[in-house]
MARBAVEX-693412 format. One record per residue: x, y negated, z of N, C-alpha, C, O in turn; residue in one letter. Coordinates in pm, whole numbers, plus 50000, padded with zeros to 5 digits. Each point is the difference from the previous one (the first is absolute). Example, Ala and Ser with C-alpha at 12.3 -4.5 7.8 and 13.67 -1.06 7.14 Angstrom:
BEGIN
513195056950780499114988150000500904988050000501045000250066a/498614989349862500824988150006499234989150073500514988950017s/
//
This chain:
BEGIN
739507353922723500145009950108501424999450055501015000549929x/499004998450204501375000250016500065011850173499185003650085x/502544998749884499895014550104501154997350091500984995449941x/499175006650205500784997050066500445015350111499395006750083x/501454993349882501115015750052501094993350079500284988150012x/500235022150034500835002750164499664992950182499215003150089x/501494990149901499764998850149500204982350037500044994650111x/500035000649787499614982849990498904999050071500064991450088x/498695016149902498744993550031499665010750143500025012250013x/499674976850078499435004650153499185012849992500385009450069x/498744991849869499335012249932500485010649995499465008950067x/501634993849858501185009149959500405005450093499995012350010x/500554978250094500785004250109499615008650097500685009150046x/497744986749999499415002350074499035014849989499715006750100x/499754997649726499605006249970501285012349982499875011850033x/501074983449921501405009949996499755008150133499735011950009x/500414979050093501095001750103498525013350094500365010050062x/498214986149923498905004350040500065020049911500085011150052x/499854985849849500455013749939501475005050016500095010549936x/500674987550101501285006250033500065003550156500765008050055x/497974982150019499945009750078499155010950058500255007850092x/498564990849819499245010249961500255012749936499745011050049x/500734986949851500805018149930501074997350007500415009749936x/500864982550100501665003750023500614997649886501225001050004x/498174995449869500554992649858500604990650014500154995150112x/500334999949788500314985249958498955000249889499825007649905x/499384978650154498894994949964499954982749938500494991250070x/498775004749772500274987849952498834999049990499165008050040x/500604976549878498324999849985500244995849850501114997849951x/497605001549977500154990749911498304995750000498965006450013x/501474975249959498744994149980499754996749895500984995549942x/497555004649962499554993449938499504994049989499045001850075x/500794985349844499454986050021499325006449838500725004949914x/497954993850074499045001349895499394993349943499244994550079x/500525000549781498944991749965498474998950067499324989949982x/500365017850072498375004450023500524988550139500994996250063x/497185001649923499884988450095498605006150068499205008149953x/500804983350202498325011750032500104994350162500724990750034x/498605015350037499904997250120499665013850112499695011549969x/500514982050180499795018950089500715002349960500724994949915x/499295021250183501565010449978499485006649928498835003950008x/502344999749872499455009449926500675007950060501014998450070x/498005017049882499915015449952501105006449989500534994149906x/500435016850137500775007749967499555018349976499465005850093x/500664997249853500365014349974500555007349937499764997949881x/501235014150144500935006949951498965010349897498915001950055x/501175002849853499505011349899501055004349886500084996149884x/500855014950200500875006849859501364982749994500464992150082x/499605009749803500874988950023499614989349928500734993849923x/497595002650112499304988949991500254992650124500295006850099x/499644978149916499344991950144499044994949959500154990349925x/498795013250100498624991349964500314990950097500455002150112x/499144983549814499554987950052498994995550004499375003149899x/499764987250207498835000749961500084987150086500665000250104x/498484985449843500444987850056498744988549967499904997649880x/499414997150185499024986349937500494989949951500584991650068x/499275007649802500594995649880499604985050017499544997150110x/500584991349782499984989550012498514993949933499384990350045x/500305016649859498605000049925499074999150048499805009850073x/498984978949928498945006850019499534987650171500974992450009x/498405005550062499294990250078500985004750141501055006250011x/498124987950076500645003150145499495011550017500895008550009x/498034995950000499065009450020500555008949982500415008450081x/499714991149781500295014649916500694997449888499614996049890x/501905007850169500964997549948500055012949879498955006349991x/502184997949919500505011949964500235008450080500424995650107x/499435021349881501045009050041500575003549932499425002249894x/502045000950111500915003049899500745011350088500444999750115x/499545013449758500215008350069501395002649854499814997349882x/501315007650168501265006349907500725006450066499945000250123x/500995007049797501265008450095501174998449913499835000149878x/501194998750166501424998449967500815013150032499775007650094x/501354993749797500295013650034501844989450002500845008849982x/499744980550028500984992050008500004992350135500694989949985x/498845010950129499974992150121499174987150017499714993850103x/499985003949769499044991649929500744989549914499794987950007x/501145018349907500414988749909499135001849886500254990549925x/498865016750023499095000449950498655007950033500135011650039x/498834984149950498385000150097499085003249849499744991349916x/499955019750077499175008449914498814996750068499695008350086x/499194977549897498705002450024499015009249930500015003449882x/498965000750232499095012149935499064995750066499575007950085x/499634976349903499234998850042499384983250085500774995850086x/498394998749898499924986150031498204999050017499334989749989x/500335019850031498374999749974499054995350122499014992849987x/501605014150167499804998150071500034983450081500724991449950x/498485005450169500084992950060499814998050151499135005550068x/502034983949983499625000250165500254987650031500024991249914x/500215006250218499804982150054501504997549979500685010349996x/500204974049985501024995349976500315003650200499324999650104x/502185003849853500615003750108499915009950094500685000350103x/498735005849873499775015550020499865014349886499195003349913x/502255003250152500505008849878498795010249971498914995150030x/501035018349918499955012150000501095010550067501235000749995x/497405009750091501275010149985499895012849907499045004549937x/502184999450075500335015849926500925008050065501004995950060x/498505021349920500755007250068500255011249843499125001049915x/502195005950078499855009849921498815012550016499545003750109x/500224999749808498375011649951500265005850133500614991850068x/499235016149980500315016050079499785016049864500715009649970x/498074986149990499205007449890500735001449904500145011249950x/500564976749995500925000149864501274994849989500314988150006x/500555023749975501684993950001500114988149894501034993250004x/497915003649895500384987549942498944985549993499794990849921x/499645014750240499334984950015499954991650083501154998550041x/497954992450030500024991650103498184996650010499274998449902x/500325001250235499264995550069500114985950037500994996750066x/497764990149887500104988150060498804994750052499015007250002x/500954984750028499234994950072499764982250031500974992449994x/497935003550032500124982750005498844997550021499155008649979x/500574981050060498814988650072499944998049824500954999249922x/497545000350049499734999949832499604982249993498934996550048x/501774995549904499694982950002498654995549939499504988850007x/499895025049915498624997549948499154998150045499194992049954x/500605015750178498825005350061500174997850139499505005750097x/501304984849894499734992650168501285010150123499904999750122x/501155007949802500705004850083499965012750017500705004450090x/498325007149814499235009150055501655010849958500584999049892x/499875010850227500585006649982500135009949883498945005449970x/501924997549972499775003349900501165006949939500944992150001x/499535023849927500795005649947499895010349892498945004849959x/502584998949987499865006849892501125006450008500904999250083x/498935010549775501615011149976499934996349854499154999249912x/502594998350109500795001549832500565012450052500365001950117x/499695005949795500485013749952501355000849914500455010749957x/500084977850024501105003649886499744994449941500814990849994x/497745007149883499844992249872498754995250028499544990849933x/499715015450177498484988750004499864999750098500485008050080x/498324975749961499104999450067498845010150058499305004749911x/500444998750197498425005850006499995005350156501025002450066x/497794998749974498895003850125499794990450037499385001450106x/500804986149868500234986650033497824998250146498815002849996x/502234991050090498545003850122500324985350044501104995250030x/497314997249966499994995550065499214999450123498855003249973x/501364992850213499145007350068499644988950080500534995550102x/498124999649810499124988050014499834999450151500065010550065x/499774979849985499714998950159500984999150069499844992450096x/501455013749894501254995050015500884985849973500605000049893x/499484993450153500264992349986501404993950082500195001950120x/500734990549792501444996950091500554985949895500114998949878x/500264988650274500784988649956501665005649955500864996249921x/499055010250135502095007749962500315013849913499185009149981x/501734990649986500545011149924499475012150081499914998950123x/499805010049829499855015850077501595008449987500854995949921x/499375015150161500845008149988499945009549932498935000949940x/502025009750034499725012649960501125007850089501074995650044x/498345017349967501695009150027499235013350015498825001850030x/502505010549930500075012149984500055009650049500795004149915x/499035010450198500495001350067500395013149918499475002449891x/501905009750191500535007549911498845009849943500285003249885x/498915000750146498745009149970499514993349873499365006849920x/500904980150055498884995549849498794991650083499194992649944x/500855009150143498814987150071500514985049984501074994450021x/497695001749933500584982649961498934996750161499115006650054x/501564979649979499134993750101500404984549901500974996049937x/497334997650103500044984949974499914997450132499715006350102x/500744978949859500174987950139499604987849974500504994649901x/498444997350187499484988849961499894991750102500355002850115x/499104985349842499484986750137498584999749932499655000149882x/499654999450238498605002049921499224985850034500664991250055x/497985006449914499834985250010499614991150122499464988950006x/501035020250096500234989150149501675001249998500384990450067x/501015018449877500904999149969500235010950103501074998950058x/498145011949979500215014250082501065011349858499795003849885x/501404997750225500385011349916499115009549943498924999750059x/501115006849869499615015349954500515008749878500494997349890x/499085017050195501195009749932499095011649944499245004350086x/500694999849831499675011649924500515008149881500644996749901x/498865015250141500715009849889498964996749862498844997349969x/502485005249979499194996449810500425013449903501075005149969x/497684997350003499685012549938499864997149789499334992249931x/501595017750038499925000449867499815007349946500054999349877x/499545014550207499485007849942498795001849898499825008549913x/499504982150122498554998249877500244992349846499154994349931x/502215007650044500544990749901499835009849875499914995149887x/500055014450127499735011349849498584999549966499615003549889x/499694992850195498515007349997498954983450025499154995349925x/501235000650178499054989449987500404983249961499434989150006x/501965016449950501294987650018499894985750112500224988049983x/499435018250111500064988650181500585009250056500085012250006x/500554972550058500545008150139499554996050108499064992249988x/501405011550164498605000550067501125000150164500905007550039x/498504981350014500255001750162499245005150153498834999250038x/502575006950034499455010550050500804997150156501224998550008x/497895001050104500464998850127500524988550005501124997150043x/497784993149897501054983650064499894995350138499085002650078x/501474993749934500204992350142500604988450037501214998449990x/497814990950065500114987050031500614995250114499504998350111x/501684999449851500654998150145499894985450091499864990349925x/500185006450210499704993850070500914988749981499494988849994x/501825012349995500864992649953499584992349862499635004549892x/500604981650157500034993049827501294989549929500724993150072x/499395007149796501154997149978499904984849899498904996749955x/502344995250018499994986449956500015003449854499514992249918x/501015018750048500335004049901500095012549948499635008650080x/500864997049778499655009749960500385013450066500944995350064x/499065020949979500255006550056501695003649934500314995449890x/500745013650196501305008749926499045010750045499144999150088x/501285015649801499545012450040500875015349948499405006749915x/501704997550125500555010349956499935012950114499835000850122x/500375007149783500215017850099501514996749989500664996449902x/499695005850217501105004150114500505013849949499595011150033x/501474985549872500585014349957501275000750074500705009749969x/499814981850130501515002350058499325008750107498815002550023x/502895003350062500465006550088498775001550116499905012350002x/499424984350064498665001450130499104993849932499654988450025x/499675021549845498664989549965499365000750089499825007650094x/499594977249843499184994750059498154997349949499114994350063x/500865011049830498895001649918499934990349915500974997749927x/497954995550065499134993149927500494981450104499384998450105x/501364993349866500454984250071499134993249908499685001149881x/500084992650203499044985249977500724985550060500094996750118x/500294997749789500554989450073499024980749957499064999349921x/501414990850139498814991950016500534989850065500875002650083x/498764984149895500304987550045499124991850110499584990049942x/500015010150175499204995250045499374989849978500644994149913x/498144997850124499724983349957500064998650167499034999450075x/502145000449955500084991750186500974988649900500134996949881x/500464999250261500874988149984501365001549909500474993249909x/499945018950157501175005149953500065009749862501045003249944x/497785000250021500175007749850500655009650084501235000949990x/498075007450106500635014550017500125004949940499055000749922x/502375009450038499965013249902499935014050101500285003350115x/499195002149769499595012750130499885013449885499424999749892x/501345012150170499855009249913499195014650077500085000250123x/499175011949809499505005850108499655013149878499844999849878x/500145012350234499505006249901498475005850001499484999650112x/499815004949797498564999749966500145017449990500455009049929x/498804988450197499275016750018498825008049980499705010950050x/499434978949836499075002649984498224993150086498805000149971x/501844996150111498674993350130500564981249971500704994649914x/498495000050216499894985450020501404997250064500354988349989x/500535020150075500414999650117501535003449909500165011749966x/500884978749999500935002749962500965008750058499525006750091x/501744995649885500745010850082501364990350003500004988249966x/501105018950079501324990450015500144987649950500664997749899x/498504990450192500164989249951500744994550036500195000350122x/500914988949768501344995750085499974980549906500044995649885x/499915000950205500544981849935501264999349994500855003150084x/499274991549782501225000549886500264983050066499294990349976x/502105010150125500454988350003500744991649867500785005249920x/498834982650078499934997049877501274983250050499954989749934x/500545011150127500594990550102499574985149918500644993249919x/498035005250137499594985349953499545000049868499084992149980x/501505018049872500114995249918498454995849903500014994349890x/498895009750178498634996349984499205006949905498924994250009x/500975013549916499365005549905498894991149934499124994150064x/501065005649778499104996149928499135010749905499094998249919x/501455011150117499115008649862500015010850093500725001050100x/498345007949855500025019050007501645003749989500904995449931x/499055016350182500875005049986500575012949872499145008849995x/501664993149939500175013549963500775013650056500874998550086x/498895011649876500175009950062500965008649924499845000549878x/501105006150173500675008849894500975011550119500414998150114x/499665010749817500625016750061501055000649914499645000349882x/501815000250140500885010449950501175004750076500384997150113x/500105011149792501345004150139499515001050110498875004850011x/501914990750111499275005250113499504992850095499995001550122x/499354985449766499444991550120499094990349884499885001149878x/499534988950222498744992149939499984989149983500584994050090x/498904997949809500154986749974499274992650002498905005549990x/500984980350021499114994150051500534982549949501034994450039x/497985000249872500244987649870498904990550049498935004650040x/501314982449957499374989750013500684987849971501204997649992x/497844995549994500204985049940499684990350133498975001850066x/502054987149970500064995350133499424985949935499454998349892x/500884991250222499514988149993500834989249927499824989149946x/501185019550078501154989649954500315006049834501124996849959x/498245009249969499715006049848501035007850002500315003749887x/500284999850186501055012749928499745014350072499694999950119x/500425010349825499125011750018500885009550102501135003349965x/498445000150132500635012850083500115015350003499245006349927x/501174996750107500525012949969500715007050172500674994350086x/498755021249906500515003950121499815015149995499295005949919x/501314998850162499655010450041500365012150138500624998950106x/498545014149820500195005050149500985000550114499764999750121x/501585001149805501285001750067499925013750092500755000850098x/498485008349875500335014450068499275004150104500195011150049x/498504977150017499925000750142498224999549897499484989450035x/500055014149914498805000749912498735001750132500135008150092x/498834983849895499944986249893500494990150090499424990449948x/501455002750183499664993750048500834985649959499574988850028x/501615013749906500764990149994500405001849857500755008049944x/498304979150002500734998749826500644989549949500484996949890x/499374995950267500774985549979500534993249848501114999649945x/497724996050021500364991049882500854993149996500434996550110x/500254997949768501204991249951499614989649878499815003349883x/500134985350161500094992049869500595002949883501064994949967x/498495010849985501195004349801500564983449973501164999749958x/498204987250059500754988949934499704996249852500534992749916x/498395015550090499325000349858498414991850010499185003250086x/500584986349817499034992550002498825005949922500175007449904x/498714989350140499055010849911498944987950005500094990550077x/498445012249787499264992450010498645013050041498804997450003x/501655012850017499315010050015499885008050107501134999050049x/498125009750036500125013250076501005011249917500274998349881x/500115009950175501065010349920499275016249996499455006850086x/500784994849806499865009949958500725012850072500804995050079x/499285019749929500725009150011499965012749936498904998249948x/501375011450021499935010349935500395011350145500935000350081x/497685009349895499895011250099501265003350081500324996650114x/500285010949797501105008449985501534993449982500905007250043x/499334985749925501144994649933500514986850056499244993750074x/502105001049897500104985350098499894995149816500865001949914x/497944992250072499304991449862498864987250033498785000350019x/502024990549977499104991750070499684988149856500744997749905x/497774996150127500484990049883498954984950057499395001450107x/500534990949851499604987350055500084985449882500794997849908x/498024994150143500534990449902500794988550043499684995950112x/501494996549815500894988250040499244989950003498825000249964x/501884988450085499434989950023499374991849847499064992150005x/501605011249877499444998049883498575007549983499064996249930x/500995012450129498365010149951500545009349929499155005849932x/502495000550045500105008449918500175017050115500315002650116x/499335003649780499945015950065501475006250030500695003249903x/499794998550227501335005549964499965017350078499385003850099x/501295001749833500135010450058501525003950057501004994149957x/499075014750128501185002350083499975017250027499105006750050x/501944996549910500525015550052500755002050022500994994949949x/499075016150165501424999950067500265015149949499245009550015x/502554990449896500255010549973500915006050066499954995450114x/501165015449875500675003650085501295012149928499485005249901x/501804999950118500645006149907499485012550023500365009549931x/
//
């Protein structure tokens, strides 16, 4: 394992300089380079002063690889797995959002590699597995989303099997009593995407609700972010100039301080990074970090926590701290 601190690495600089001007700190990063090897972006979520990780492991066929789900309470210099049972397709992560329901759990979610893709999720609580749903007929080639909104409403996000967005609320309430959970008001949007969906609630300064963001299959790998009002018919839709740099993966999505972020993996393998800059959503003008990836990138809701795999296949994680 090896760990790289201050402002040597393009990363650093850029992630520093992005949070200092977001909350007015002095802001560092630190990366970890991890034994764990896997493919797709993995999983972030904050719980207490857990980070659950959650990542498609190396085990196991193309199909249906491992899921490996752990949390680190060290930035990830050490990765407490709680779990390897699961399965999904090589190169497409899982997602996870922290519980709403339980200050010590997490909500995930994934294309199941068993059963042909069939959407599919569960809750760890702290020490277990369970409501675990799968919702046959569903079906998706890419990672699904998850996200939270402040009320405790989870919404999923998917590409379904002509590769049409879709968005629905996911219900956990039947988890005491019939242990499923259960979707409610989906909606198939007209728009379709190359790749897997970004999906966070808009907790800065002029929310914006519920963003959906998405890669087009035109020429150019449009990125496009918008927010979901519930109908077919998106709301503030704005194209994320991306100046050339081409998108290869799903975008990710992330809220803090007082503006929004927005992660992808380009053509040229090194992963971007951008954001709102104050004028929300229209200009997040991405930046090459200078960082090589063999992966899409990960993000964490809330937090600047990003993690991705190197060009070795190893898992690294990155956080940006601050005095």
């Amino acid at each position: 394992m090896s760990k790289r601190r201050g402002a040597a690495a393009t990363i650093v600089l850029l992630l520093a300089a992005l949070v200092d001007a977001a909350i007015g700190q002095r802001a560092f990063a630190i990366d970890i380079t991890t034994s764990q090897t896997g493919s797709g972006a993995p999983a972030l979520a904050y719980v207490g002063d857990r980070l659950y990780v959650a990542w498609t492991g190396s085990h196991g066929t193309q199909a249906a690889k491992e899921l490996v789900v752990g949390y680190t309470t060290s930035h990830g210099q050490t990765i407490a797995k709680i779990s390897a049972a699961e399965r999904t397709r090589q190169g497409e992560g899982p997602a996870m959002v922290a519980d709403p329901d339980n200050p010590a759990g997490v909500v995930l979610a994934w294309a199941d590699g068993r059963t042909g893709g069939t959407l599919t999720a569960t809750i760890y609580d702290g020490t277990a597995f369970g409501c675990r749903t799968a919702f046959f007929g569903l079906t998706t080639r890419h990672s699904p989303a998850l996200a939270a909104d402040p009320s405790g409403q989870l919404y999923l996000a998917w590409t379904d099997a002509t590769d049409h967005l879709n968005v629905a609320r996911l219900g956990t309430e039947g988890c005491p009593t019939t242990h499923t959970m259960r979707l409610s008001g989906r909606t198939v949007l007209p728009q379709t995407a190359a790749y897997w969906p970004g999906l966070v609630f808009d907790t800065t300064g002029p929310e914006l609700g519920l963003l959906i963001a998405w890669v087009a299959p035109d020429a150019a790998h449009t990125l496009t972010v918008a927010s979901w009002v519930g109908s077919t018919v998106l709301s503030r839709v704005t194209t994320v100039d991306t100046a050339g740099a081409y998108p290869t993966s799903g975008a990710a999505l992330s809220a803090w301080g007082s503006d929004l972020y927005v992660a992808f993996r380009a053509r040229n393998n090194h992963w971007y990074l951008g954001y709102s800059e104050g004028c929300l959503p229209t200009c997040f003008a991405p930046a090459d970090t200078g960082t090589a990836v063999s992966s899409p990138v990960g993000v964490e809701k809330g937090s600047p926590t990003f993690a991705w795999f190197n060009p070795a296949g190893n898992l690294v994680l990155s956080s940006v701290l601050w005095d």
